[in-house]
C-alpha positions in Angstrom: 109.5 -2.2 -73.2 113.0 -3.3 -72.2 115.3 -1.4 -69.9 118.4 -0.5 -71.4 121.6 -1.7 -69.7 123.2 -0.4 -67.3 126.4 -1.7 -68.3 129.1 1.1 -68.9 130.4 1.2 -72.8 132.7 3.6 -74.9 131.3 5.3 -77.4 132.9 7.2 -80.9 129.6 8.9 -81.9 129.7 12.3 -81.4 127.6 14.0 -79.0 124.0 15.3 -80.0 123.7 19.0 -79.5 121.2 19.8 -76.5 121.2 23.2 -78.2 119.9 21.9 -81.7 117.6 19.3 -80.1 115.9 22.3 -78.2 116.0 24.7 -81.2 114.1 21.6 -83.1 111.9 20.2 -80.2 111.7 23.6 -78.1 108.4 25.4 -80.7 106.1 22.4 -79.9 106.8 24.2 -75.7 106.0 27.0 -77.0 102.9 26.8 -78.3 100.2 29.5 -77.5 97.4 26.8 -76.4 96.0 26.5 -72.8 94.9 23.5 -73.5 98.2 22.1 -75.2 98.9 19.8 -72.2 95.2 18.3 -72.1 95.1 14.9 -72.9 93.7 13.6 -76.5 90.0 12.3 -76.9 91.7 9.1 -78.4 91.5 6.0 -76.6 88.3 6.1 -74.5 86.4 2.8 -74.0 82.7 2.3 -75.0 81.2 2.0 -72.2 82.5 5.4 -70.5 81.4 6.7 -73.3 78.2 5.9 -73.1 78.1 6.0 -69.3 79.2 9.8 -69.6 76.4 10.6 -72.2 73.2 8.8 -70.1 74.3 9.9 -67.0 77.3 12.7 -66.9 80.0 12.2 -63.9 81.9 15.0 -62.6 84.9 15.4 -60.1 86.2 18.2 -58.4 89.0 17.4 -56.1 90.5 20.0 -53.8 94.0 19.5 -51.6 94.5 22.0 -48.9 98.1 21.6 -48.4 98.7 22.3 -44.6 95.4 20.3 -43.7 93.4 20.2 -40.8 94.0 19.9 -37.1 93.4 15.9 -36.8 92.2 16.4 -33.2 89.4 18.3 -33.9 88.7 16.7 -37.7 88.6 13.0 -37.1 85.4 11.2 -35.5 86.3 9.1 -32.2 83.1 6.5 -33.4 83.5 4.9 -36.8 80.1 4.0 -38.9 77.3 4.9 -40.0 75.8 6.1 -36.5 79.0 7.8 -35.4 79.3 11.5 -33.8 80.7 14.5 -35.8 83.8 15.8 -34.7 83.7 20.0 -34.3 85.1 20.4 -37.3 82.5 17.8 -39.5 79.7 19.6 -37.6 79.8 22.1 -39.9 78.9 20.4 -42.4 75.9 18.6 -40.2 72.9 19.6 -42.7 74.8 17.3 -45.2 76.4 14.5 -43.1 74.4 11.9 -45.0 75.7 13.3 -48.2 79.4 12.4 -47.7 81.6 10.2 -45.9 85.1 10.9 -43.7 88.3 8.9 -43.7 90.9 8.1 -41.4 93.6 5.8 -41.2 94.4 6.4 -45.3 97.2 7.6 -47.2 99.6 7.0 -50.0 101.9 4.2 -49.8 106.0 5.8 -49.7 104.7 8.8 -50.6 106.6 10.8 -48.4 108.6 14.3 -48.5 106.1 17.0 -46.1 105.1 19.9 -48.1 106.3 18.3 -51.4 104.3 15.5 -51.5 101.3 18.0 -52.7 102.3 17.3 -55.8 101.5 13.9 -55.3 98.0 14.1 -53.8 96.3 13.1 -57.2 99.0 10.9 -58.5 100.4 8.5 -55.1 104.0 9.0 -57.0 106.2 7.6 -53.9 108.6 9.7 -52.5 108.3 13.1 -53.9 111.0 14.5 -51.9 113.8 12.1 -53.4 116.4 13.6 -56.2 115.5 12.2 -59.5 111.9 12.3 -58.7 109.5 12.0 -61.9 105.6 12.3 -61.2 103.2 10.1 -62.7 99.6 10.7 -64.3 96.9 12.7 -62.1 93.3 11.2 -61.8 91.9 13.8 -63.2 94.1 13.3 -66.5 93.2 9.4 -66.5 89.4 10.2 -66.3 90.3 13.2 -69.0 91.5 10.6 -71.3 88.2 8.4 -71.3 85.9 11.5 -71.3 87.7 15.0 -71.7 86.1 14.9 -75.0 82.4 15.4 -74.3 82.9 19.3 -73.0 84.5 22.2 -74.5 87.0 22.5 -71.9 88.7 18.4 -70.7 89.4 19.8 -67.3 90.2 22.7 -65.5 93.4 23.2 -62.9 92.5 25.9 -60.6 94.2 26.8 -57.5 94.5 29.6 -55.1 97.7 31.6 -54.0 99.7 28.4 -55.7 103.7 29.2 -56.5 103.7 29.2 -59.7 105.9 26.3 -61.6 106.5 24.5 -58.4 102.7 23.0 -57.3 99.8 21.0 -59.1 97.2 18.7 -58.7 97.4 17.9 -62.7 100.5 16.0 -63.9 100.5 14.6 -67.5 101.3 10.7 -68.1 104.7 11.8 -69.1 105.3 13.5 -65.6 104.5 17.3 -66.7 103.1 19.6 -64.7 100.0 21.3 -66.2 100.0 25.1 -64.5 97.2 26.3 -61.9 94.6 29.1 -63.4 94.3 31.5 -60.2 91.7 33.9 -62.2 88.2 32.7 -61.4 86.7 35.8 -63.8 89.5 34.9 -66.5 88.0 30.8 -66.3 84.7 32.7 -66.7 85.8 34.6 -69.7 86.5 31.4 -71.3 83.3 29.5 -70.5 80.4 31.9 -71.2 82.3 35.0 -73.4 81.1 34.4 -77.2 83.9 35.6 -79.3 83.2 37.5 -82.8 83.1 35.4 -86.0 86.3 37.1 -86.7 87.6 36.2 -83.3 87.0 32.5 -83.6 88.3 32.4 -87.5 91.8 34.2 -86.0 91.6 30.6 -82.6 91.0 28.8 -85.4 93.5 29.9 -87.3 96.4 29.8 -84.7 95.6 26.4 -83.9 96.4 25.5 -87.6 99.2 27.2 -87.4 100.2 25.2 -84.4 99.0 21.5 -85.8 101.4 22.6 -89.0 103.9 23.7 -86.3 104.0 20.5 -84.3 104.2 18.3 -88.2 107.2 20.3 -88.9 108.5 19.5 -85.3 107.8 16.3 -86.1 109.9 16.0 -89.2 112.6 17.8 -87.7 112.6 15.3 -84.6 112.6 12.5 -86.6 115.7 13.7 -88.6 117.6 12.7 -85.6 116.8 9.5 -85.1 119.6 8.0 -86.6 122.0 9.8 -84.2 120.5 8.6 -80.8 121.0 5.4 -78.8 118.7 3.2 -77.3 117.0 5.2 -74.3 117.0 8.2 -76.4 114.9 6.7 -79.1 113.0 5.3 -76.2 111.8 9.2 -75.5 111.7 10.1 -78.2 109.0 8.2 -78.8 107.2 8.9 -76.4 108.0 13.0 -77.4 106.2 11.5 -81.0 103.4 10.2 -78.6 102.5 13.8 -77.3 102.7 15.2 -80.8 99.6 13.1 -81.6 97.7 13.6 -78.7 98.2 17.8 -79.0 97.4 17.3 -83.1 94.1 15.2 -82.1 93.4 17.9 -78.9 93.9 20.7 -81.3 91.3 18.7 -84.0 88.6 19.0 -81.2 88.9 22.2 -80.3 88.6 23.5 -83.6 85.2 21.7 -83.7 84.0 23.3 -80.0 85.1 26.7 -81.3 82.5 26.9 -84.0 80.3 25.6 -80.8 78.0 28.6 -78.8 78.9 28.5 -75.8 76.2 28.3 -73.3 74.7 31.6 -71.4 74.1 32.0 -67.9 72.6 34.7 -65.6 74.9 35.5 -63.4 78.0 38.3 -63.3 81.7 37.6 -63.9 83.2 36.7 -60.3 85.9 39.4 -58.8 89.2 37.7 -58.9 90.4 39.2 -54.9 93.7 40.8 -55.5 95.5 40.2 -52.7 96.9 37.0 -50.9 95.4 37.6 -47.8 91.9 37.4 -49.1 92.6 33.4 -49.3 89.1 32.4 -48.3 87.0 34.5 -50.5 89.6 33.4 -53.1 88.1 29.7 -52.2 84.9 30.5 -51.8 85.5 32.2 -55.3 87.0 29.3 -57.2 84.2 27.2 -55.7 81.4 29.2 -57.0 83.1 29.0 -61.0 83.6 25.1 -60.3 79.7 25.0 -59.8 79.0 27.4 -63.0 81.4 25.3 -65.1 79.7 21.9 -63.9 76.2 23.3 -64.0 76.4 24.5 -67.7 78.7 21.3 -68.1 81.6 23.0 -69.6 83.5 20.3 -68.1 83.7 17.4 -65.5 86.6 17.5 -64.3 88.0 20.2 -61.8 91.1 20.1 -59.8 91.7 22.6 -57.3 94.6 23.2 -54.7 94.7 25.4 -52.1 98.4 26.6 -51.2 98.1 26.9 -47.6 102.3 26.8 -47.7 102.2 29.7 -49.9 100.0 31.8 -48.1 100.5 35.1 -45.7 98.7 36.2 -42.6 94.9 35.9 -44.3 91.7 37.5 -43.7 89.1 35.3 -42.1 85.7 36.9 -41.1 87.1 40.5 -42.0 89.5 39.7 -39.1 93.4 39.2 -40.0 95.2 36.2 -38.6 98.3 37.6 -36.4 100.9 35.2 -38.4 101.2 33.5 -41.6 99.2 30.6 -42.5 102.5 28.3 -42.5 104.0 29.3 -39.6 100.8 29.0 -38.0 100.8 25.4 -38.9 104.0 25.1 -37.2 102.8 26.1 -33.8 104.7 24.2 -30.9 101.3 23.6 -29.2 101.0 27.3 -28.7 97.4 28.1 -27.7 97.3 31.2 -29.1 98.8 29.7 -32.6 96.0 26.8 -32.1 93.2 28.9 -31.9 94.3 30.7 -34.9 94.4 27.4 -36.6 90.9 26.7 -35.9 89.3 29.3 -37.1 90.9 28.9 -40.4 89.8 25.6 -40.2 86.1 26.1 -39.2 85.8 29.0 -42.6 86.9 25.6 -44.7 84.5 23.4 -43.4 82.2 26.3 -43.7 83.1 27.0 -47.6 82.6 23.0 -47.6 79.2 23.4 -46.2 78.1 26.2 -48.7 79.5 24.2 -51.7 77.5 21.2 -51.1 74.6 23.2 -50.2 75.0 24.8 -53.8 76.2 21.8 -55.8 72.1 20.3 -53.8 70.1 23.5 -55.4 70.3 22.5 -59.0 69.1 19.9 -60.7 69.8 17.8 -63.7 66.9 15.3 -64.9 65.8 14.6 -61.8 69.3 14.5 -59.8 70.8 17.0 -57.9 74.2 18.5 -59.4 75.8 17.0 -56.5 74.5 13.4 -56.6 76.6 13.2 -60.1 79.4 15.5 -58.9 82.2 13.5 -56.8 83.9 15.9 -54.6 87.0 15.2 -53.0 88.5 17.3 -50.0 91.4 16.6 -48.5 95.5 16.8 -47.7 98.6 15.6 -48.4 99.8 16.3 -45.1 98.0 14.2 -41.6 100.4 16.7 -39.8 101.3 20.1 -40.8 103.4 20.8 -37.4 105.2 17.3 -37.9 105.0 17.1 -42.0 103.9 13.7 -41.3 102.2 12.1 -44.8 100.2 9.5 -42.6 96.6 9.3 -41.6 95.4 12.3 -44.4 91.9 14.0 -43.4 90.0 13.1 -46.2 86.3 14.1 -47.0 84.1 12.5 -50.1 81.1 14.1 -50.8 78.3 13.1 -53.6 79.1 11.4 -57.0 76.5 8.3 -56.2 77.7 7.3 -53.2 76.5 5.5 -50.7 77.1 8.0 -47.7 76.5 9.0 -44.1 79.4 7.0 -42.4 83.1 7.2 -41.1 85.3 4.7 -42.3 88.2 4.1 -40.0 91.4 2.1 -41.0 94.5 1.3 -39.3 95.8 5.0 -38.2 99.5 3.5 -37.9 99.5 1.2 -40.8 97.1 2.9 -43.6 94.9 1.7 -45.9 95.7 2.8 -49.6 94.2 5.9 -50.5 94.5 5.0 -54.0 92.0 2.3 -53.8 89.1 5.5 -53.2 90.8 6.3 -56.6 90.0 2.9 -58.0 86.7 3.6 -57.0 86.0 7.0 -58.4 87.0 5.8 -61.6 84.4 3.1 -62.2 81.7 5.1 -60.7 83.0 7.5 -64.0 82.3 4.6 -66.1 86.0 4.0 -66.9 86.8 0.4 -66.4 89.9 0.4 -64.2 91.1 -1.9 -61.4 94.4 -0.5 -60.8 95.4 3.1 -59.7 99.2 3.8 -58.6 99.5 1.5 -55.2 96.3 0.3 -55.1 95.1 -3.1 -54.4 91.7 -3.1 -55.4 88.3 -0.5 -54.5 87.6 1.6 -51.2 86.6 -1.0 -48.6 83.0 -0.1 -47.4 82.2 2.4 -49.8 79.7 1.3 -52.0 77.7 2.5 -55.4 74.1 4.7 -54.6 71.9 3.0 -56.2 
């Protein structure tokens, strides 16, 4: 696709009305559909396809967005044979079930606190005016095998400011909104609705395909009146119509689908802030259910740290907000604090793998086909340094067990883990973002 010129010109044709562009365009925004922004089932490759039905991947992959304290997080001895730091010993009943990084990060992604929104999607320099995102992960891999489940993916997060953070960004640069109500996700997975219930879903998404063609026709209608880089998104406007018409196609096919029952209780959403790490431990717990009954593969989950008040950690309260905490000058006091928050998320860790290890799936455990990816867009909450991320990979069919250490001043491209995650889904991809090729030393299970 060519890039229009740059070259000023003078032109007679009158000016397209924003206000009758939005009052054509602005219903298809509208829409009443959670899953509106999912990308379509169309375009997945064979072999994914087939990969996904044999053996089903999964991916859950979780940002905390103040991070860790490095000092304590980061082995000092690199391999397979290497010690675990205080923080990783937490997690010392599963140490040969994932592997630690240091030395990675996103090429020019820069920006501090809002380069969160960039932890799935390596989109350089976040903080810069004119900034666009790019596509998420999660949305690549929902492309090839969204499809298979009732739900593409889920976008969870906890404490998250609403409209400004995501891990999910659509290949057009839109942010798809965080669900924050563990019970409410659980509504939607295991609550059958009545016949006439699922007649009146079916019904609105009708009413929103025939919606989207009269959008459609109305869009087109202007056509004639737009220049070159306006046709241009338009276009790609015309592109999203399709892929909502085939999403809304499917979904009328899993409504008339039982959904699967389980015997457990709806989770308690915690109503305040400050309960942050039940709220994880929470949103963990419904990313197991939704794997184990395979509702979907593909979780995203951030954790607004930035977002977050003084918080409850062992019944105790933390003296000071969890930001300002992160800030902390060296104060020991402020340090302290920060540890122990720390520790209860290596702890959550711990529990999670040790669930994801309990169930099994013809003859695998839920976590040996479940990749599980924990880690930060920030190396340095006090300095807002993007450089050196603490990042943790659990599972997925992996070989694991070891530290792999790169070049803490000049990183190694995180995206290349990316690169890797995707083939191990059975999507054939050699290029993620600012990648240059697969995660060095991390190899297949076999």
């Amino acid at each position: 696709m060519k890039t229009p010129p740059s070259t000023p010109f003078v032109s007679t044709r009158q000016a397209l009305s924003r206000r009758k562009f939005l009052r054509n365009a602005g219903i298809a925004l509208s829409l009443p559909m959670l899953d509106a922004m999912r990308p379509a089932f169309a375009g997945y490759t064979a072999k994914a396809v087939a990969s996904a039905q044999s053996t089903p991947r999964r991916m859950l992959a979780i940002c905390n967005n103040l991070g860790l304290l490095p000092e304590h997080f980061f082995p000092k001895e690199t391999g397979v044979g290497y010690q675990l730091s205080p923080y990783l010993n937490e997690l010392k009943e599963h140490r040969n079930d994932f592997t630690v990084f240091s030395g990675v990060s996103h090429p020019d992604v820069d920006g501090g606190h809002p380069a969160d929104n960039c932890f799935l999607t390596a989109a350089p320099h976040p903080a810069s005016g004119g900034f666009r995102n790019t596509i998420s992960l999660d949305q690549v891999m929902a492309e090839e095998i969204g499809h298979l489940t009732r739900f593409p993916l889920f976008t969870l997060g906890v404490n998250v400011s609403t409209g400004i953070r995501s891990l999910s960004w659509t290949g057009s640069g839109v942010m798809i909104p965080c669900d924050q109500s563990a019970s409410g996700v659980f509504k939607r997975m295991f609550f059958q609705g009545s016949p006439e219930e699922t007649e009146e879903q079916v019904r609105k998404l009708e009413l929103g395909q025939s919606i989207l063609d009269t959008v459609g026709d109305q869009a087109k209608s202007l056509q004639r009146d737009l220049g070159g880089a306006d046709q241009q998104r338009l276009e790609q406007y015309f592109g999203s119509v399709r892929d909502l018409e085939k999403r809304m196609e499917a979904s009328k096919e899993w409504e008339y689908r039982p959904k699967p029952k389980i015997d457990v209780p709806m989770p308690i959403d915690p109503s305040s802030p400050r309960d942050y790490m039940e709220k994880v431990r929470v949103m963990y717990e419904i990313s197991r259910l939704a794997f184990q009954s395979d509702s979907t593969r593909l979780i995203t989950l951030l954790l607004d740290s930035v977002n977050s008040p003084a918080i409850e950690v062992d019944g105790k309260t933390v003296s000071d907000g969890y930001h300002n905490l992160s800030h902390h000058g060296k104060s020991e006091e402020k340090l302290g604090q920060l540890e122990v928050i720390d520790t209860w998320h290596m702890k959550l860790i711990a529990g999670l793998l040790e669930d994801m290890k309990t169930f099994e799936e013809d003859g695998e455990t839920l976590l040996d086909r479940t990749m599980i990816l924990y880690g930060s867009n920030l190396g340095n909450a006090h300095a807002h340094t993007c450089l050196n991320l603490p990042t943790l990979f659990a599972g997925g069919g992996f070989k694991h067990g070891q530290h792999l250490a790169f070049d803490t001043q000049r990183n190694y491209p995180l995206p290349n883990l990316f690169v890797s995650m995707l083939q191990r889904m059975g999507i054939e991809s050699d290029k993620f973002a600012s990648s240059t090729g697969t995660m060095r030393g991390l190899e297949f299970a076999a």
